[in-house]
C-alpha positions as CSV (number, residue, x, y, z in Angstrom):
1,X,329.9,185.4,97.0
2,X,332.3,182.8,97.5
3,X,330.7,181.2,100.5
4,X,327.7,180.9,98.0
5,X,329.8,179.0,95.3
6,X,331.0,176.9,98.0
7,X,327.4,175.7,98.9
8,X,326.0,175.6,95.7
9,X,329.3,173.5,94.7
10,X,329.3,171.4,98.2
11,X,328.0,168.1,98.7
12,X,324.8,166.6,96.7
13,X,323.6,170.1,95.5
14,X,324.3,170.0,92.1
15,X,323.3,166.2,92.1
16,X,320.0,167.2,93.8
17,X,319.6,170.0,91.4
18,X,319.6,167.2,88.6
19,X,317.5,164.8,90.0
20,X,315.1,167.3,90.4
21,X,314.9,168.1,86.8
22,X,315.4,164.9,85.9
23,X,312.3,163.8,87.9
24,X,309.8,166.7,86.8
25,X,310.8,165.4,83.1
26,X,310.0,162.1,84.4
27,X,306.9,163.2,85.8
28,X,305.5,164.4,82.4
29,X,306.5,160.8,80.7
30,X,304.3,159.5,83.5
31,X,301.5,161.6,82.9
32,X,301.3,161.2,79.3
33,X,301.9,157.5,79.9
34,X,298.7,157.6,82.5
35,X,297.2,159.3,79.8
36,X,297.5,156.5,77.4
37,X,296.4,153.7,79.6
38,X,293.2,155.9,80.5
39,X,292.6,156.3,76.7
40,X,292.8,152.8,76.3
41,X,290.9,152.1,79.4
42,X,288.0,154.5,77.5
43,X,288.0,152.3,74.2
44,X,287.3,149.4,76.6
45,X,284.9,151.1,78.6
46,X,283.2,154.1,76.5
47,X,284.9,156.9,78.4
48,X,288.5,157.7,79.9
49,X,287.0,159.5,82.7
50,X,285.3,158.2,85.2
51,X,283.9,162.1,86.8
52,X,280.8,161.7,85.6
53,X,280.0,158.7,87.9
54,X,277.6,159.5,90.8
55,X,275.8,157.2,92.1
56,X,273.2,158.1,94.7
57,X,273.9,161.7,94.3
58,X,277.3,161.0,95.6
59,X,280.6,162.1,93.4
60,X,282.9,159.1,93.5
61,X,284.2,159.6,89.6
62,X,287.2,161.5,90.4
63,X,288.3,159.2,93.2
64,X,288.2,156.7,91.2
65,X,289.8,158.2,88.2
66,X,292.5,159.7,90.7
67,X,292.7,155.7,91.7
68,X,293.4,154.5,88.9
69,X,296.0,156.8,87.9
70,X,297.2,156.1,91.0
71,X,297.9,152.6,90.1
72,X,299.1,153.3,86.7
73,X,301.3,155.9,88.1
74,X,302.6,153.3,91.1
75,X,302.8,150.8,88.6
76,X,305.6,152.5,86.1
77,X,307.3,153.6,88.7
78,X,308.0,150.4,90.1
79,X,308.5,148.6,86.9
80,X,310.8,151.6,85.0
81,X,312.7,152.9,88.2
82,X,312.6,150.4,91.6
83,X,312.9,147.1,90.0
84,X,316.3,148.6,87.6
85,X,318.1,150.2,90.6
86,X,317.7,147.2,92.4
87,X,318.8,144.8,89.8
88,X,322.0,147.3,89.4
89,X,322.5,147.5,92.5
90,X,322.8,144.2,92.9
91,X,325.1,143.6,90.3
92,X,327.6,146.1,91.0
93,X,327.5,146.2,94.6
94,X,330.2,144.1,96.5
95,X,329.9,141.5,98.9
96,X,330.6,142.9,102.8
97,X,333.2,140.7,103.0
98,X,335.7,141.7,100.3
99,X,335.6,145.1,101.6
100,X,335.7,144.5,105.3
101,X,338.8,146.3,106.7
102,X,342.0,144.9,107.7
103,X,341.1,144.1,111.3
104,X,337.9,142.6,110.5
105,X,339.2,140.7,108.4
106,X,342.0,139.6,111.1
107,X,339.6,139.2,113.7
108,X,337.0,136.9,110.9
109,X,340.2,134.6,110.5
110,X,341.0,134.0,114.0
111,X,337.1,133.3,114.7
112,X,337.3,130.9,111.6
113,X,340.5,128.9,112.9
114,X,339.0,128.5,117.0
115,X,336.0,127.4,115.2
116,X,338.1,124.7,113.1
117,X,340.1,123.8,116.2
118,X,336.9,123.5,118.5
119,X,335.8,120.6,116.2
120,X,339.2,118.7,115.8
121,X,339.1,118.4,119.8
């Protein structure tokens, strides 16, 4: 049992545990967000679903509807969750430099001062 606990309590488990709830929650935002936007899509158009479309005998309505929640889906996710982390990621994140370690940093300053002595000569 303990080699279990020290699994389960190991690594990213528990944090992959919680995205993963995290993200079906997510998922059902989306959906009723998709939901919306097809909704609106039928005031515009006369119907929200597009299933019923065949033309030539040929049933392209649910790709079309799956394509456009698609895009709506693709859409929130990269305007609610890709362009955010990035943003934050950018601000918090460090520049390489500031962190490098105490050799390469060493090694930076000697490059810097040849390079300042190459162009005095």
């Amino acid at each position: 049992m303990s080699g279990f606990k020290k699994f389960v309590m190991k690594g990213n488990v528990v944090e992959l545990a919680v995205a993963f709830v995290l993200a079906a929650a997510f998922g059902l935002v989306v959906k009723a967000f998709v939901d919306v936007i097809m909704s609106l899509i039928g005031k515009i158009g006369g119907k929200p679903d597009f299933n019923s479309i065949q033309p030539g005998g040929v049933p392209i309505g649910a790709f079309i509807t799956a394509l456009v929640g698609f895009v709506i889906l693709a859409a929130v996710v990269y305007f609610f969750v890709v362009k955010p982390y990035e943003a934050a990621k950018e601000h918090f994140s460090t520049p390489a430099e500031a962190n490098a370690p105490a050799d390469i940093a060493l090694l930076t300053e000697i490059r810097d001062l040849l390079a300042r002595r190459g162009d005095a000569l």
